[in-house]
Phi, psi and omega in degrees: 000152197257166175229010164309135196291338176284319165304326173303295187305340189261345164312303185297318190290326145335290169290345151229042158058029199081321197244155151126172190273335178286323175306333188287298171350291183290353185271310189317291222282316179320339206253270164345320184309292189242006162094122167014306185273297190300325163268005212252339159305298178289327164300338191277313167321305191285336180292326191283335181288333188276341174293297178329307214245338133322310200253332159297304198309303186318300176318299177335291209314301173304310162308335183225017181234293192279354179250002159273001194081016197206067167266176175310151146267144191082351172282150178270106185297326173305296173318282169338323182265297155331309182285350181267300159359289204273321193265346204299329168301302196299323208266350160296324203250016163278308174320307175303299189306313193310299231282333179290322196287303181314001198254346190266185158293144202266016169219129190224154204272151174338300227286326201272280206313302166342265155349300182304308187300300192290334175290318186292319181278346213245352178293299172331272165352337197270339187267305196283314190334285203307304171330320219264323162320293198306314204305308187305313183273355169275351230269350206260283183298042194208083184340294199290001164267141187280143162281148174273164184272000000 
């Protein structure tokens, strides 16, 4: 296990799920380390994985839970199928960028890596923008969102 402070800081977030006083905890010293802007990077970054890996399960869940006959109990089907609609295309077309990504070498100069990431994220965007637009302007009618400042 590393002891760099942003890895450290991307465990935890793991292990809590985002949230909670230890995380803060682990951000403050992450933040000391390497400073304001790289940690304030390394939080987005653990958000864009944990929405990544939120949103696989949910596909599964539908692909291999509701169209098989073995949904959740308590699940909605009407949400499931909007959300496989709308996302099944972004994780095609993360899936496609990956399998390209297999083509390069496993040790590549910074700048390719920098560049690969920014390619992943900006695929990814294409998707999320628009949710988060929509969240912000519903956001006013909706008592249980804090408005942003």
């Amino acid at each position: 296990v590393s002891s760099d402070p942003m890895v450290v800081y991307a465990r935890k977030f793991g292990e809590c799920n985002g949230r909670g006083a230890d995380l803060k905890k682990a951000f403050d010293v992450m933040e000391k380390a390497v400073g304001p802007g790289k940690a304030a990077a390394c939080e987005a970054q653990c958000w864009f994985l944990h929405w990544g890996s939120t949103c696989g399960n949910t596909l599964l869940s539908f692909f291999k839970g509701r169209l098989v006959g073995n949904s959740k109990c308590g699940s909605n089907p009407l949400f499931e199928l909007v959300f496989a609609i709308y996302y099944t295309p972004c994780y095609l077309a993360i899936s496609a960028t990956s399998l390209l990504l297999k083509a390069f070498p496993a040790k590549v100069p910074k700048f390719v890596s920098y560049g690969l990431g920014c390619v992943l994220t900006t695929v990814a965007s294409i998707w999320v923008i628009p949710l988060g637009v929509l969240g912000l302007v519903t956001s006013p009618f909706r008592k249980d969102i804090i408005a942003i400042k």
